[in-house]
MIMAR-144341 format. One record per residue (C-alpha): x negated, y, z. Coordinates in steps of 0.001 Angstrom, whole numbers, padded with zeros to 6 digits, always signed. Layout:
<pts>
XYZ...
</pts>
This chain:
<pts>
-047101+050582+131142-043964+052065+133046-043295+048286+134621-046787+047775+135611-046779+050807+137258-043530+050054+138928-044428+047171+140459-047613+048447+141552-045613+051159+143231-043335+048272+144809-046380+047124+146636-047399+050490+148460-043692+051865+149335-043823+049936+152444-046920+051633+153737-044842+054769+152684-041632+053811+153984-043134+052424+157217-044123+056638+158188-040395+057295+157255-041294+058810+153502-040772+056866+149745-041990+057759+146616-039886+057570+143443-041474+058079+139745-040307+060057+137403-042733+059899+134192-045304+057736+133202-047150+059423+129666-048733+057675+127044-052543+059400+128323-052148+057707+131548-050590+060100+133782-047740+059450+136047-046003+062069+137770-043644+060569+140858-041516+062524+143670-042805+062016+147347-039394+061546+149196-038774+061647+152910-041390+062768+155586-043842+062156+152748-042207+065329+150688-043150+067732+153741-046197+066053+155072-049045+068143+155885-051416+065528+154534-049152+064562+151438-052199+065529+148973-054805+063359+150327-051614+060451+150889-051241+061350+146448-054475+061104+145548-056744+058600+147685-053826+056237+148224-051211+056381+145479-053649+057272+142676-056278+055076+143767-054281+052103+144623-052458+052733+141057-055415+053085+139049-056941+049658+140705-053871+047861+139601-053012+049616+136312-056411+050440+134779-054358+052572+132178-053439+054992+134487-055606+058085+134318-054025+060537+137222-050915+060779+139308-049560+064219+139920-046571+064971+142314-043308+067462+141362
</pts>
């Protein structure tokens, strides 16, 4: 499941990147939750918790089916 969710990652990082921020992920558990690092201006953004869960989580979840929740470190 890791790779899927890599390359699903792979296809939002340029939205990401494009507002000067990245996102790296660090753990992907067997229950479906994935736990990345927001990087950049997306580590101190204001609006980093909506950015986590309505467009990383949902975007991963609609791509990876397994994936149950994303949480951020």
């Amino acid at each position: 499941m890791r790779e899927k969710v890599e390359e699903a990652i792979a296809t939002i990082r340029p939205a990401l990147q494009a507002d000067g921020g990245d996102i790296e992920v660090i753990d992907v558990q067997d229950d479906g939750v994935v736990t990345v690092r927001l990087l950049g201006a997306c580590g101190h953004c204001p609006m980093s918790t909506l950015t986590l869960k309505r467009g990383v989580e949902v975007a991963l979840k609609q791509r990876v089916p397994e994936v149950s929740e994303v949480v951020a470190i």
